[in-house]
C-alpha positions as CSV (number, residue, x, y, z in Angstrom):
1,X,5.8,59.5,-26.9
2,X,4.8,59.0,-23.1
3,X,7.5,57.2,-21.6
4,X,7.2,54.1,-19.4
5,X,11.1,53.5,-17.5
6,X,13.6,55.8,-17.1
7,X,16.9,54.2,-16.4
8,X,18.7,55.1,-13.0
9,X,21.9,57.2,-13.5
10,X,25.1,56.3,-11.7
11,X,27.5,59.0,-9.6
12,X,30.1,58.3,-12.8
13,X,29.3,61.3,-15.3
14,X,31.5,59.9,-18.0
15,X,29.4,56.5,-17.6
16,X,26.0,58.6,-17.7
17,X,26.8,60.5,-20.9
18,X,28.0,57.1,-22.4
19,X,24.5,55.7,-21.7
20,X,23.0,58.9,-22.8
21,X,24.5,59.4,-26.3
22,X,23.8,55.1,-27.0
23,X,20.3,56.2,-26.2
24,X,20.1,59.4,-28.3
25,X,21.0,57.7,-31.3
26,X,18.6,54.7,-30.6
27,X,16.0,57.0,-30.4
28,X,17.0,59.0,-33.7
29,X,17.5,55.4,-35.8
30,X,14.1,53.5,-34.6
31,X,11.9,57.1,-35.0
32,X,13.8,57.7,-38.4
33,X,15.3,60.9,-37.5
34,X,18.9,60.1,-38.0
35,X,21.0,63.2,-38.1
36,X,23.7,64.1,-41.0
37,X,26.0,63.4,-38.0
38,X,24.9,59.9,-36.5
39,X,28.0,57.8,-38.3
40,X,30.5,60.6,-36.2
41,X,28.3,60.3,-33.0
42,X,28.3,56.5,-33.6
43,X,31.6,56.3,-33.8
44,X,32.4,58.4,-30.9
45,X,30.0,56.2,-28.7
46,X,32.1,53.4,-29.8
47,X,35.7,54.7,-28.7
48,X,34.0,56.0,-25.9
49,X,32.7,52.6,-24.9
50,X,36.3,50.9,-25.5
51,X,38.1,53.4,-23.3
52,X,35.6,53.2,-20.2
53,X,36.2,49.2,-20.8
54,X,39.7,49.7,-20.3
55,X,39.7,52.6,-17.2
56,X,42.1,51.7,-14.7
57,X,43.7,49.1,-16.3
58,X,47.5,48.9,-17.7
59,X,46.1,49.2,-21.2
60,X,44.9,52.5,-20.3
61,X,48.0,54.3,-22.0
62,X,48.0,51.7,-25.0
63,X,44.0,52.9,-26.2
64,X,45.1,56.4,-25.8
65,X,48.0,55.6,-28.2
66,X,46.4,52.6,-30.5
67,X,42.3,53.6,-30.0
68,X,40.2,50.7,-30.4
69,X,42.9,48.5,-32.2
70,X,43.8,46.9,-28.7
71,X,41.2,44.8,-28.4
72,X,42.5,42.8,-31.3
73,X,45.1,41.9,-28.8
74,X,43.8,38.3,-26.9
75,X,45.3,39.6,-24.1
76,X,43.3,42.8,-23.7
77,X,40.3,40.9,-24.8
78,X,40.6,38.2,-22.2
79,X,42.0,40.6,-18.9
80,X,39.4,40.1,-16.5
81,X,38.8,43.5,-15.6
82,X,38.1,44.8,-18.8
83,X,35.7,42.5,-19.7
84,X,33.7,43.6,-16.5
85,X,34.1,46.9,-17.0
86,X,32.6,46.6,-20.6
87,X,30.2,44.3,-19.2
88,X,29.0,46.8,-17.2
89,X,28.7,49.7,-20.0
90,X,27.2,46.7,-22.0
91,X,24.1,46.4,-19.6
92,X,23.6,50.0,-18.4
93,X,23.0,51.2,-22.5
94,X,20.7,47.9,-22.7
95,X,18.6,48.3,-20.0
96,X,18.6,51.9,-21.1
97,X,17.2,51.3,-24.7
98,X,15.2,47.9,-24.5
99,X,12.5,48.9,-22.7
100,X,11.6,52.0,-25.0
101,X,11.7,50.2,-27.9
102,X,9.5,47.6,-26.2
103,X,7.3,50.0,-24.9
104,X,6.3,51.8,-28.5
């Protein structure tokens, strides 16, 4: 498959593989090639996503305790900060994985 974009990579390593896995799986589920492990890796990607939203903020300590169950909280939800920060993860894995499927 000849591909047309490549997404540009930040300086954040941890933010790179985030992208890098959400694409990965993209890939495997729209060629049909999921793997016998693409629930886990899902998964992952998921509590990977929520911690990078809540990096360097207070609720830091609570995710590593609680996982994903914090954002139930309206207060984590709402905080300013980690709304942009998931935001941000938000847009990178989009404009990662909407042009290739576009592009096919």
């Amino acid at each position: 498959m000849e591909r047309y974009f490549a997404y540009t990579k930040s300086a954040d390593e941890s933010f790179n593989s985030l992208v890098d896995c959400a694409l990965d799986l993209a890939r495997s589920c729209y060629e049909g090639k999921k793997a016998a492990d693409y629930e886990a890796r899902n998964r992952d990607l998921l509590c990977a996503m929520g911690k990078k939203g809540v990096e360097g903020t207070r609720y830091e300590a609570a995710f590593e305790a609680e996982g994903l169950a914090i954002y139930n909280r309206p207060m984590v939800k709402n905080n300013s900060t980690v709304r942009d920060n998931f935001n941000a993860v938000i847009a990178q894995v989009i404009n990662a994985i909407v042009p290739e499927v576009v592009n096919d």
